[in-house]
Legacy VTK file of the C-alpha trace (Angstrom):
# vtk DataFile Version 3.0
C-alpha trace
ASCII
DATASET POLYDATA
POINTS 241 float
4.124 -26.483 11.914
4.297 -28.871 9.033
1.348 -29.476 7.440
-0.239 -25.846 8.064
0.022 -22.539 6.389
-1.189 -18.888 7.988
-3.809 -17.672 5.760
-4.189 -13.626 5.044
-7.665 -12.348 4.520
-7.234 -9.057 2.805
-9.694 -6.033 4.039
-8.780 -3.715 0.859
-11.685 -3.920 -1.057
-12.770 -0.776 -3.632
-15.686 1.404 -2.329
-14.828 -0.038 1.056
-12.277 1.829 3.956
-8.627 -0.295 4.145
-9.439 -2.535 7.201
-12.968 -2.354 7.205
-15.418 -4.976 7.403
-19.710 -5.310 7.472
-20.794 -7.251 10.674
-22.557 -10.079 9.471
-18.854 -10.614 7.377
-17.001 -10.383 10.547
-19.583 -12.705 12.009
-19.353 -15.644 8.970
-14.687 -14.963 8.909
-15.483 -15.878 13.302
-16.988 -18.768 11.822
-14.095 -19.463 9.166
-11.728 -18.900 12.052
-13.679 -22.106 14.270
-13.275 -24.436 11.247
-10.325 -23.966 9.678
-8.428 -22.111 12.399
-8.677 -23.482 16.077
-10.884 -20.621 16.894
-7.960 -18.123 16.412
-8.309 -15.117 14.136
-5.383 -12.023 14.457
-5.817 -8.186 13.040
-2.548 -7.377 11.437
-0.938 -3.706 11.863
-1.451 -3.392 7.731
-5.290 -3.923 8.540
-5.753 -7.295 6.838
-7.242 -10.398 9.085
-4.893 -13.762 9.382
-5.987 -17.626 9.751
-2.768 -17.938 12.035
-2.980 -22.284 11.287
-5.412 -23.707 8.703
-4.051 -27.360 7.617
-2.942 -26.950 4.153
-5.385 -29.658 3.235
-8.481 -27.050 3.888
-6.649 -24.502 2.145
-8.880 -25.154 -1.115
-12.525 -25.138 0.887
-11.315 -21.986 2.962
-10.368 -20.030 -0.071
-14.045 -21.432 -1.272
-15.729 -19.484 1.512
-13.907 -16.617 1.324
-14.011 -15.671 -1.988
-17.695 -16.229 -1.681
-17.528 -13.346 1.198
-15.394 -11.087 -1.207
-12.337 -11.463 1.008
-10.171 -14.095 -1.325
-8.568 -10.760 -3.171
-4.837 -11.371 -4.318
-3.019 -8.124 -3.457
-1.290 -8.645 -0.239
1.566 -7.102 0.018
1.040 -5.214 -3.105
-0.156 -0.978 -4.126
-3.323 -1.793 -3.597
-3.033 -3.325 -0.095
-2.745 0.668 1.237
-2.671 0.761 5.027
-4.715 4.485 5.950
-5.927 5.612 8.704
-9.570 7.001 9.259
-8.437 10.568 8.850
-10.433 13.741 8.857
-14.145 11.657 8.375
-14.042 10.463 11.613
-11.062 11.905 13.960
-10.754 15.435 15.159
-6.737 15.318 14.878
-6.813 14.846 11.228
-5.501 17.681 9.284
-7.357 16.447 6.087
-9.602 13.343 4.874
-7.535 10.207 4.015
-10.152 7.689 2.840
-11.177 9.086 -0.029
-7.808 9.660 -1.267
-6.927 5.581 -0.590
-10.337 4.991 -2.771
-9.299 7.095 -5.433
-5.798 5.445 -5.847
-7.845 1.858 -5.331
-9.745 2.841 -8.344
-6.764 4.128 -10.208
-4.937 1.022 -10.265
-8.197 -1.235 -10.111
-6.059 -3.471 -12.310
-4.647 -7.103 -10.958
-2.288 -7.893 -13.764
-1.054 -4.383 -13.533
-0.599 -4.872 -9.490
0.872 -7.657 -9.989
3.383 -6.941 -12.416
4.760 -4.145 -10.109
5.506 -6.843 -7.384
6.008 -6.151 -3.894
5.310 -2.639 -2.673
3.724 -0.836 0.118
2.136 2.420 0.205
0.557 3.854 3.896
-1.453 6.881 4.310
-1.861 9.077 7.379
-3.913 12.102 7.898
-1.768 14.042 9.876
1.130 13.554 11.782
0.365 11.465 14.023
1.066 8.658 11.211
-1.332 6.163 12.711
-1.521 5.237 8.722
2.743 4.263 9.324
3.168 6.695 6.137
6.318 7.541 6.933
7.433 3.410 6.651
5.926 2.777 3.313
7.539 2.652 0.181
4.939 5.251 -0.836
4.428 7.490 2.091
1.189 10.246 1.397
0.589 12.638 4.832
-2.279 15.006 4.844
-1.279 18.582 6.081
-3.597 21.421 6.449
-2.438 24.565 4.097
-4.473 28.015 5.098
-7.665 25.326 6.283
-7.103 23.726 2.661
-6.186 20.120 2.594
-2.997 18.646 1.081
-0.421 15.656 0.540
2.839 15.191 1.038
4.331 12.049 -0.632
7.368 10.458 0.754
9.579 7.483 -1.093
11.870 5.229 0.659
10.410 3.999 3.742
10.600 0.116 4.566
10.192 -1.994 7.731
13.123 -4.443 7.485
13.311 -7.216 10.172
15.563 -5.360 12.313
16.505 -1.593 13.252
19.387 -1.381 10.388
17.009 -2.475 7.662
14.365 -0.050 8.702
14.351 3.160 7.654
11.809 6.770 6.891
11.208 7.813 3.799
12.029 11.177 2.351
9.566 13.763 1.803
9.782 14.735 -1.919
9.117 18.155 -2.577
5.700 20.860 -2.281
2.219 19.079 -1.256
-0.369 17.920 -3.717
-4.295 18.546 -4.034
-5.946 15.673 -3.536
-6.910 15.332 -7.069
-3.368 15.617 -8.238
-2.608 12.394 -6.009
-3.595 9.749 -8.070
-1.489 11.507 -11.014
1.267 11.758 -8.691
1.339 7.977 -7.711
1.223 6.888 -11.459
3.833 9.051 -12.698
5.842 7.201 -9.646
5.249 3.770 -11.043
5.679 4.770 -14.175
9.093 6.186 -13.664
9.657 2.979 -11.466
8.659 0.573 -14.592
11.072 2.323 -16.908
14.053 1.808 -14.163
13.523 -1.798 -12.697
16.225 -3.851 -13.526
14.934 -7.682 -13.504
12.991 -9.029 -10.436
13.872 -5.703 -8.962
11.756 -4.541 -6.358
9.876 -0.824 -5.876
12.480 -0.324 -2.960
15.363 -1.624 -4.607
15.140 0.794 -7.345
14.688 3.742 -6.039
17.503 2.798 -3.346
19.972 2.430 -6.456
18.876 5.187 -8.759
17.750 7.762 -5.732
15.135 10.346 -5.306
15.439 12.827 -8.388
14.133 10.649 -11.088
10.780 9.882 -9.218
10.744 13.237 -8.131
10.872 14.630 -11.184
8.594 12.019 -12.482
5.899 12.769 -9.912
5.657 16.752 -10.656
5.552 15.936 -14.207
2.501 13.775 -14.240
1.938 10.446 -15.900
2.494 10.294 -19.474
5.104 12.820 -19.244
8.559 11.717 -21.053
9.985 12.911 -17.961
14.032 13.062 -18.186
15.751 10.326 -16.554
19.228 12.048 -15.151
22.330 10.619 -16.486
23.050 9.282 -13.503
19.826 7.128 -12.724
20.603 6.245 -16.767
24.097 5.003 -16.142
23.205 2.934 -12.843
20.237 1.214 -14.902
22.964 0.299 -17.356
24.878 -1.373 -14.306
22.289 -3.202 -12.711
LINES 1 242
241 0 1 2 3 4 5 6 7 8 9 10 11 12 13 14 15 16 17 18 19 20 21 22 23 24 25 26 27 28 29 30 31 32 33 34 35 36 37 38 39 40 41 42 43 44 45 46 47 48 49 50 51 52 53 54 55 56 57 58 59 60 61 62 63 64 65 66 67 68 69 70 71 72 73 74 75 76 77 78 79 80 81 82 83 84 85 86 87 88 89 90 91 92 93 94 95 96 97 98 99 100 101 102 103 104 105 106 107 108 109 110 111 112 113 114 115 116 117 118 119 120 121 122 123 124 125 126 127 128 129 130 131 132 133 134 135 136 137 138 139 140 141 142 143 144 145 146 147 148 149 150 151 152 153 154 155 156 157 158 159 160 161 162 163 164 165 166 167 168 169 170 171 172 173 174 175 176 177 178 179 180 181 182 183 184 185 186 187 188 189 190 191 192 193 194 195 196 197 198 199 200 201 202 203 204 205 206 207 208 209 210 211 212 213 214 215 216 217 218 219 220 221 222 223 224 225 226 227 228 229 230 231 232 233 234 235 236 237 238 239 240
């Protein structure tokens, strides 16, 4: 509709669960949704909250109000926008806890020019196989297995939801499970490896559909830092890009 834009309120706040939100914040974003909204407020399946049509002349006094609420955070769409599920803290099929390990990454990468400068990318968390976190989708996939009644992560790379069945795909599971401590280090040796291999305006995805697995896998069981070896084949297709 000309004249109106669909507003995302993002829910991924650090020291708070992806998707959650206090009561009386619920209560004022109801009242957001009656003013700027026509009443109308939709959960989205990455756990964010959308404005489905504020007039684009409001668009300035709604950001106002929200960032006055804490909800006016610009990483939609981006690492830090981590779709998890409530894993073994509150559900009984969990095979290990998920929100502490999305808090720990949160913290990790608590940095918005750094986010920001990695572009588009999605990374979904699920505590067991279930994948009610839609792990197995994101560009960053982590799944909690149980080891011997010890808790660990897989981490998959390659998953995307396209906007039809042929650009949609799973991602592949990289190699042994993680602690949850060696997460975090995981994840940045990813990006890291992903930083040295984007070609220009290249997304997450893009890359590691050109250069393939093995550099971010070797990348990832290095640890970040690392001068992991880039194989001469991921080195000759970033030549080509």
């Amino acid at each position: 509709m000309p004249g109106y834009a669909a507003v995302t309120l993002s829910l991924k706040r650090a020291g708070t669960a992806p998707g959650d939100l206090e009561a009386a914040t619920m209560d004022a974003v109801a009242g957001l949704a009656d003013r700027y909204s026509f009443g109308e407020l939709r959960v989205t399946h990455e756990q964010n909250l959308l404005l489905a049509d504020v007039a684009q002349s409001d668009l300035l006094a709604l950001w106002t109000e929200l960032r006055a609420l804490g909800l006016a955070r610009p990483n939609i769409g981006l690492l830090t926008d981590i779709v998890c599920c409530p894993g073994g803290d509150f559900c009984s099929l969990a095979n290990a806890k998920s929100l502490p390990i999305a808090e720990a990454i949160q913290q990790r990468f608590d940095d918005a020019d750094y986010v920001h400068d990695l572009g588009e990318l999605t990374l979904n968390m699920s505590g067991c196989i279930n994948s009610c976190g839609h792990h197995h989708v994101g560009n960053i996939g982590i799944l909690g297995v149980d080891k011997q009644g010890a808790e660990f992560y897989q981490i998959t790379l390659g998953g995307e939801v396209g906007p039809d069945p042929d650009s949609t795909r799973v991602g592949a599971v990289i190699g042994p499970s993680f602690s949850a401590e060696q997460v975090p280090d995981a994840i940045a040796a990813i990006l890291d490896m992903y930083v040295v291999l984007r070609g220009p305006e290249e997304r997450f995805i893009e890359t590691l559909t050109r250069v393939g697995l093995a550099p971010f896998k070797s990348a990832a069981y290095a640890g970040p830092g690392t001068p992991a070896a880039v194989p001469a084949a991921a080195a000759e297709s970033l030549e080509h890009a």
